[in-house]
N, C-alpha and C positions, 0 to 999 in steps of 0.2 A: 226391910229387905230391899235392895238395890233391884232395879230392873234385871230381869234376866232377856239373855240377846242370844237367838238361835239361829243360826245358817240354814236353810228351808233349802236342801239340795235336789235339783230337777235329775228326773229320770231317763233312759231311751229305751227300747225296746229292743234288743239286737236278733230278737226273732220272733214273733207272734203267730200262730197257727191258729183259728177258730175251730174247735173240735165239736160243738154241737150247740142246741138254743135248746135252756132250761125250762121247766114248766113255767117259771116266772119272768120268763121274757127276755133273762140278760143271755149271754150265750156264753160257753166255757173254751175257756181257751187252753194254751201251752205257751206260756211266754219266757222270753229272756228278759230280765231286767237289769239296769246297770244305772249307778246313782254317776251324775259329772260334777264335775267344778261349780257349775252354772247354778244362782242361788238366790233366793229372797230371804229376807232379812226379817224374822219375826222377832217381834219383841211382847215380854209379860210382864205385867207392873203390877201394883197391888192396888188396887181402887174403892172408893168406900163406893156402897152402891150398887145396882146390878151391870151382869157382866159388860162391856164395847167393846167392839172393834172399831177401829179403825185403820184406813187404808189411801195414799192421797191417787191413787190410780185411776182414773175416768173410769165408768164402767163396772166396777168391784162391786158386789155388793155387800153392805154390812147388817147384814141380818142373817136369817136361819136360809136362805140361799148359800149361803158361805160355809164353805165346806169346816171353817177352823169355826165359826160358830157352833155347828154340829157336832164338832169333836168337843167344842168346850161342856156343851150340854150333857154329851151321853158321858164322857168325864166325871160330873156331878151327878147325873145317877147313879154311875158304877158308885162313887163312892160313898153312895145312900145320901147324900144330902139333899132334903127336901125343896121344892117348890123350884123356880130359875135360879141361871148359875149366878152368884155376886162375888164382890170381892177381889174383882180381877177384870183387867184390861188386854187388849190386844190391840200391837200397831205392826202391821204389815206394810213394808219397803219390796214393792214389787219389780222383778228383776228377770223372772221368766214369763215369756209373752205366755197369752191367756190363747186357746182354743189351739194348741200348737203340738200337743201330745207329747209333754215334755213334764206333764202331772202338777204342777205348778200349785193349782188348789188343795191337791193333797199333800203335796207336800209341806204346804202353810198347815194344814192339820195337824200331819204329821209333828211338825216344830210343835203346835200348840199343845198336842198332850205331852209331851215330853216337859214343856217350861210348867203347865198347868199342874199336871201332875205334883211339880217339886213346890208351886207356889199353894196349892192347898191343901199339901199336905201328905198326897194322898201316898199311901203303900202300896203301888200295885208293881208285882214283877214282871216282867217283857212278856211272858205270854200273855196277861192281862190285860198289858196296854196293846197289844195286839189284838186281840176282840174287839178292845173298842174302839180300835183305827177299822176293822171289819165292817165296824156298823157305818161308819160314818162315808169310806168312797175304796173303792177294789184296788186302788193301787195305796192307799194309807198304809197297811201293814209293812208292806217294801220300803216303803219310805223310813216308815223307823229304824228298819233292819239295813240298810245300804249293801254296798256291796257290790254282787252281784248274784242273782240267783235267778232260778226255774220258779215261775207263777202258775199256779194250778187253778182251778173251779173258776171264778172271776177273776183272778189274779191274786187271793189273798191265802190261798194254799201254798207255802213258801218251802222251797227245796233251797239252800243256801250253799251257794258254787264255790271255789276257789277263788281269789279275787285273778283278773286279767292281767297282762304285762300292765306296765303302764301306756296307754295309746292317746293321739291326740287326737283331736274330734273338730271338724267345722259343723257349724248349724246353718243352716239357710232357712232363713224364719222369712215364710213367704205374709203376704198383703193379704191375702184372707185366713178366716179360721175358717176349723171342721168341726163342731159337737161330736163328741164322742156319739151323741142319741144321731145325729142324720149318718154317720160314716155308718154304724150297725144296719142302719137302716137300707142304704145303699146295697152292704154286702148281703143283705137277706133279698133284696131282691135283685141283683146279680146272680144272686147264686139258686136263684128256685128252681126246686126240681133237682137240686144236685148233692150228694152227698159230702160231706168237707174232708179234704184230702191230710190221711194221716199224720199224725207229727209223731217223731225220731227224738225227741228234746231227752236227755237221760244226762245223770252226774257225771258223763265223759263230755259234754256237750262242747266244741270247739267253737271260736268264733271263725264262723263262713268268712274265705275271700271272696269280691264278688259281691254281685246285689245277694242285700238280706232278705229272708223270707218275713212277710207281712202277708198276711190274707187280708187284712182292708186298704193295702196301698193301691191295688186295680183298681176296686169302686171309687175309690177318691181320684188317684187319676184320671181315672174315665171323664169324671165329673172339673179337675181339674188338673189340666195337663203340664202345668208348669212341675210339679211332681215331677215328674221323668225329666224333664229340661234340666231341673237340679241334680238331680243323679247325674243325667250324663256330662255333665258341669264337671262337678265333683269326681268322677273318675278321671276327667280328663286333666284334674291338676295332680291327679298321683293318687287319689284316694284308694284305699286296699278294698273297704266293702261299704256300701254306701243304702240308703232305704230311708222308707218313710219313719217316725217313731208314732206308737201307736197310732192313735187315730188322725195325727197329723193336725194343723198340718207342715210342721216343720220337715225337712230332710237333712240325714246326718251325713255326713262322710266318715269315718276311720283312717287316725294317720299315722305313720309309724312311730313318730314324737309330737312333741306339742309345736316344735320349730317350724315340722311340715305343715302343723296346721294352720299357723297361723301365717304362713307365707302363702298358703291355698284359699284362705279367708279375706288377704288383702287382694290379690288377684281375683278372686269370684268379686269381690265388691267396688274392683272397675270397671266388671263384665254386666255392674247393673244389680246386682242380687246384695239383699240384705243378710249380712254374716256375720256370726260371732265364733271365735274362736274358745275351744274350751277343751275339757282331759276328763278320764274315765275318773274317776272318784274309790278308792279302796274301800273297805269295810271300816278300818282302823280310823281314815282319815273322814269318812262321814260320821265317826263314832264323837268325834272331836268338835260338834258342833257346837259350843260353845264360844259365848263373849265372840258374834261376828266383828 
């Protein structure tokens, strides 16, 4: 069997609410999700021997820290086979910055039961492999599904939206990360003593003009102000709605084609700010991940 080559499409968040913290510590949300252009490169090969990864990116880890190591594992459970996974390689071509809230690790998951799946074999139908993107990180299920949709519990309770016009997108991928684990952390203690303010999120859900709602973009900006310095960047080259995505710590803009964005992308990035230019991603067209 020839390598199979999967487009790993990064996420944004175009609205995030924290609705409460579960007895098990994570806290539930209300989110918008939306897969972009923006993508790593997973590839599955067939290998004698137990399963690798590999990755040439400083920093990656290739072990069971790795999120697409995790999915290859519970993978192999689902599909009853015995003892660790064999038989299969993974090389990850990393493309979306890491601690940037743009899901990059799960989305390499993601890629990985999808290629894993067809490389061993296995019969599992989309709500299947959805479980077992569950198990492995709360935005893996989204990932498989693209699109755009409403995230429930952690995020892997999936409401599946109408796909958006098509829009262009700047990223300003700032010089530090945020860990998903310290941004919660922030917002829980930010917010104590305080109730978390309702979310509205429902299958008429529009996208906001105007800063996005993020309940963890405060705590992070508190912590790091360049956050708002981007937004206010980004509206001021025309952007329509602008915000952190999840945990950050990138900041998006929203632009009314790909033309505006990427003329807002070159202008922010002689203003000093590192930018990439990118577009919302449909359903259909993330479905087509295939032979990157």
């Amino acid at each position: 069997m020839s390598p199979l080559i999967l487009r790993a499409h990064a996420k944004i968040n175009l609205e995030l609410c924290v609705t409460g913290v579960r007895p098990d510590g994570f806290h539930d949300l209300d989110t918008v999700f939306q897969t972009i252009a923006l993508h790593d490169v997973v590839t599955c090969d067939v290998r004698p021997g137990p399963f690798a990864l590999a990755c040439g990116t400083p920093g990656v880890p290739l072990d069971e820290r790795n999120l697409a190591w995790r999915a290859a594992a519970a993978l192999w459970r689902r599909l009853g086979r015995p003892g660790s996974p064999q038989g299969a390689a993974i090389r990850i071509e990393k493309r979306i910055p890491v601690e940037a809230g743009l899901g990059g690790a799960s989305a390499d998951a993601a890629a990985a039961l999808v290629g894993l799946a067809r490389l061993w074999g296995g019969a599992l139908d989309a709500d299947a492999l959805a479980e077992v993107a569950a198990e492995v990180g709360s935005d893996a299920p989204f990932l498989l599904l693209g699109g755009t949709a409403i995230g429930r519990g952690r995020g892997e309770r999936l409401v599946p939206l109408p796909d958006l016009p098509p829009c262009g997108l700047v990223l300003v991928l700032q010089a530090f990360g945020v860990s998903t684990a310290a941004a919660y952390r922030w917002y829980d203690a930010d917010q104590a003593g305080q109730a978390p303010a309702a979310s509205d999120l429902g299958p008429n859900w529009v996208l906001p003009s105007g800063p996005i709602r993020n309940d963890l973009e405060a705590p992070v900006a508190r912590r790091h102000p360049e956050v708002l310095r981007a937004k206010a960047d980004l509206f001021s080259q025309g952007a329509e709605a602008a915000g952190l995505s999840g945990s950050g710590s990138a900041v998006f803009g929203v632009f009314a084609s790909a033309e505006a964005a990427a003329g807002a992308a070159e202008a922010l990035g002689r203003a000093g700010w590192r930018t990439r230019a990118s577009r919302t991603l449909s359903r259909a067209e993330h479905d087509a991940r295939w032979n990157a």
